[in-house]
Residue, then its C-alpha position, 0 to 999 in steps of 0.5 A: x778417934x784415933x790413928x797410929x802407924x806401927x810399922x808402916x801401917x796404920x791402925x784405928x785405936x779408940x778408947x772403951x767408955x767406961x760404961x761400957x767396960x765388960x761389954x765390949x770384948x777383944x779377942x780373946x773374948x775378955x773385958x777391953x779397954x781399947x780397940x785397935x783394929x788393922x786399917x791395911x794401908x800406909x797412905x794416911x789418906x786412905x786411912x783416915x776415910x777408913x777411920x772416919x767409917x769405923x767411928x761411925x760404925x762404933x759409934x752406933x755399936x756401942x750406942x746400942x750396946x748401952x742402951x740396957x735392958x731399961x731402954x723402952x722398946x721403941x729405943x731398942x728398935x730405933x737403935x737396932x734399926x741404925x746399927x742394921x744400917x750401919x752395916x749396909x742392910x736394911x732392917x727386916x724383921x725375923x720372920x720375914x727373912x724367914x720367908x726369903x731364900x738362903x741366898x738372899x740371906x747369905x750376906x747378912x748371916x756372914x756380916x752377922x757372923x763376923x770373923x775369929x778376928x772380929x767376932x760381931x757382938x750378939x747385939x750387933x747380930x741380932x739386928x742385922x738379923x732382923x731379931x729385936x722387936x719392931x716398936x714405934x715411939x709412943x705420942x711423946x716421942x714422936x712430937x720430939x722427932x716431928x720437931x726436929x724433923x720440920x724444924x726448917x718449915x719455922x726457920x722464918x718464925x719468931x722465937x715466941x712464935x715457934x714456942x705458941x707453934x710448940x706449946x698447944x701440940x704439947x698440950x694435946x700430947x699431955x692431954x692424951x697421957x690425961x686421958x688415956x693414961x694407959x698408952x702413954x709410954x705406948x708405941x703410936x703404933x699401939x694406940x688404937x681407934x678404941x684410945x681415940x675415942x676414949x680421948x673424944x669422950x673424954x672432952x665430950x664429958x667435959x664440954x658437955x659439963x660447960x668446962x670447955x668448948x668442942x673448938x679447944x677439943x677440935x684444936x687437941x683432935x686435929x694436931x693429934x691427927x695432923x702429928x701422926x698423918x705427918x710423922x708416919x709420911x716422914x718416917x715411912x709409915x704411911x701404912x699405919x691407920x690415924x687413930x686420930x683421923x676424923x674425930x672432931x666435933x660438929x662445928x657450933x655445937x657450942x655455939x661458938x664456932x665463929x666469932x661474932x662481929x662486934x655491931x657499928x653501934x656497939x663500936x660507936x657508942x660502948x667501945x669509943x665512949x668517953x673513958x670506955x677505955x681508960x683503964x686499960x694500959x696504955x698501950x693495950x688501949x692504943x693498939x686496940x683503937x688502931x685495929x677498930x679503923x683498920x681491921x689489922x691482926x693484934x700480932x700485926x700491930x703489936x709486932x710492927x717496928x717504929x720504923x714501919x709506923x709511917x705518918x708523916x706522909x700525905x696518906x698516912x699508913x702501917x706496914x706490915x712486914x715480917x719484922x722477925x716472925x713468919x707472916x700468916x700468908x705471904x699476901x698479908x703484907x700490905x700497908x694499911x692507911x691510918x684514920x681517926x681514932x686509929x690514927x690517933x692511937x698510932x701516932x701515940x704508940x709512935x710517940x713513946x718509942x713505938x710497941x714495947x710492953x706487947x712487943x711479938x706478945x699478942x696473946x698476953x694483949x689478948x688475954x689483958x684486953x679480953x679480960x677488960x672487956x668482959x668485966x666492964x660490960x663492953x663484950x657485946x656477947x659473952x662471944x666477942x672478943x678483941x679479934x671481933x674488931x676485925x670482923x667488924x671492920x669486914x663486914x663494914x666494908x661490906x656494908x659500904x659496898x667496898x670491892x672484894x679485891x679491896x677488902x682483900x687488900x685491906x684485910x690481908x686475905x687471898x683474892x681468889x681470882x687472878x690478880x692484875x696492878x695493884x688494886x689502887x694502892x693506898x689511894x683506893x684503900x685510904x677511900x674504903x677505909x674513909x667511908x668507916x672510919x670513926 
């Protein structure tokens, strides 16, 4: 942006982008290099917010004047949509000015006309007057903007955890583009119910098959579903109809719609077997025993700083704390006594420095840990995997009579009534947890 005084008065003075050479004219209706536009004051202040205005106001004019014939429709649209705005109007397409009286008119057509001054560009006309095409962004790009758009609910996310949060809506989006490839580049407002069963069959074939499970496919479903229900109520098209809504499997159709607990048997005589467990690394093992007395998460244990391994004290415990990544729910924080093996394995993890190799790497535990269980026989059922631990230890209390409210302290769920004191702290939880313990 520029500001130049001739004569007293200041004038605005901005440079043409080369790109843009040919189709921003001055007014003879030639090819300019340069805009200057008469600002009609002399106090620089004054000058300046009118300046500021002007860029703005160019700025979106030469976005759209640069967009091209190649630009996607929805690109043109969105930038039609800005440029209407700019202006001071709100964007309504053709046929509906159409519908309303002159005088309702009367500003837009002057604003669209310009002056013999400053003619407005076709380009800038036709979207104040409502003459380019009403697109949507297809699924792609509406994942992008959603993004952006809720960008402040992950501010309290790890990185990792903002990319795990990123990558399954990702895959949902490429999946579709898999399945239905026809609507890819697509407007979501163009994607009908008929896409979205053909995306349902798509899975159905392929559970049917035994190639996945109808969980992964419900998992696709429901962010599809979620994305558009969420970008519509953001963007101002609440009207639109969900393609997506509705379309999940039936739970257990394969099965697998819980995860089983692994027995106290199993946990007893396969799981704590001499050397059951010697060949995994040894900190995908410790970690893994620390769950089996405690119920944690893995992403609780392994996300948990040094600092936060307290064993020094009379009871023994973890704490589980944010330490850098959002907490499932604000009521899993919560600290948790150490017993047994549990104990055992923490104070190992303690004496090498704490979690490094898994440090916020849950998922890649899972994967190491759940690939060692199956091919040494110490999966219960080709079902159970390492977050089975946790179950386990649910249903251990349950079994030992532990009260509910304790059992939500322990394991880090919502208590459903109303919460008085503290539940009996460490001391009541060190005895429920005692009653289990291996």
């Amino acid at each position: 942006m520029g500001l130049t005084l001739d004569r007293g008065r200041y004038y605005f003075v901005k440079n043409v982008p080369n790109h843009l050479f040919g189709k921003v004219l001055g007014k003879s209706g030639k090819p300019v290099r340069q805009i200057r536009q008469a600002l009609r004051t002399a106090d620089l202040s004054v000058a300046k917010r009118k300046a500021f205005e002007l860029e703005e106001l160019k700025t979106t004019e030469w976005h759209l004047l640069g967009l091209g014939e190649k630009a996607l429709a929805h690109e043109k649209y969105a930038a039609a949509k800005q440029m209407a705005e700019s202006r001071g109007f709100d964007y309504v397409p053709s046929d509906v000015l159409l519908r309303r009286s002159f005088a309702e008119n009367l500003p837009r057509m002057l604003a669209a006309a310009g002056t013999d001054e400053q003619p407005t560009p076709p380009e800038v006309s036709d979207a104040i007057l409502g003459a380019v095409e009403v697109a949507l962004p297809p699924l792609r790009a509406v994942l992008q903007e959603f993004i952006e758009l809720t960008k402040t609910k992950h501010l309290r996310k790890s990185e990792r955890q903002r990319h795990l949060w990123r990558l399954p809506r990702e895959r949902a989006v490429a999946n579709f583009e898999t399945a239905v490839p026809g609507k890819a580049k697509t407007g979501i407002d163009r994607i009908t119910r008929e896409d979205a069963l053909a995306f349902r069959a798509w899975w159905a074939e392929r559970i049917a098959t035994g190639e996945t499970l109808a969980a992964t496919a419900n998992k696709d479903l429901g962010h599809l579903s979620q994305l558009v229900r969420e970008w519509c109520e953001l963007k101002g098209h609440a009207r639109l109809a969900n393609p997506f809504a509705k379309l999940r499997f039936d739970k257990g159709i394969d099965g697998t719609a819980t995860r089983p607990p692994f027995s106290e048997k199993w946990v007893r005589e396969r799981l704590l077997a001499p050397s059951a467990l010697d060949g995994l690394n040894d900190e995908a093992r410790d970690a893994f025993l620390v769950l089996i007395n405690t119920g944690l998460r893995p992403s609780e244990v392994l996300s948990c700083p040094l600092e936060d391994f307290c064993l020094d004290g009379q009871i023994p415990f973890l704490r589980v704390a944010p330490n850098g990544r959002e907490l499932k729910q604000r009521h899993t924080a919560r600290e948790i006594p150490l017993l047994g093996v549990s104990f055992e394995a923490a104070n190992r993890i303690v004496a090498r420095g704490g979690v490094q190799r898994y440090w916020h790497k849950a998922t890649s535990w899972s994967n190491v840990v759940n690939k060692y269980l199956r091919t040494n026989g110490l999966a219960e059922t080709p079902a159970h995997t390492a977050y089975s631990l946790r179950h386990y230890v649910e249903d251990a209390l349950l079994t030992a009579g532990i009260d509910d409210r304790v059992r939500a302290d322990i394991l880090g769920h919502k208590y459903k009534r109303p919460v008085y004191g503290t539940g009996g702290g460490l001391q009541l939880r060190l005895q429920a947890l005692s009653r289990i313990a291996k």
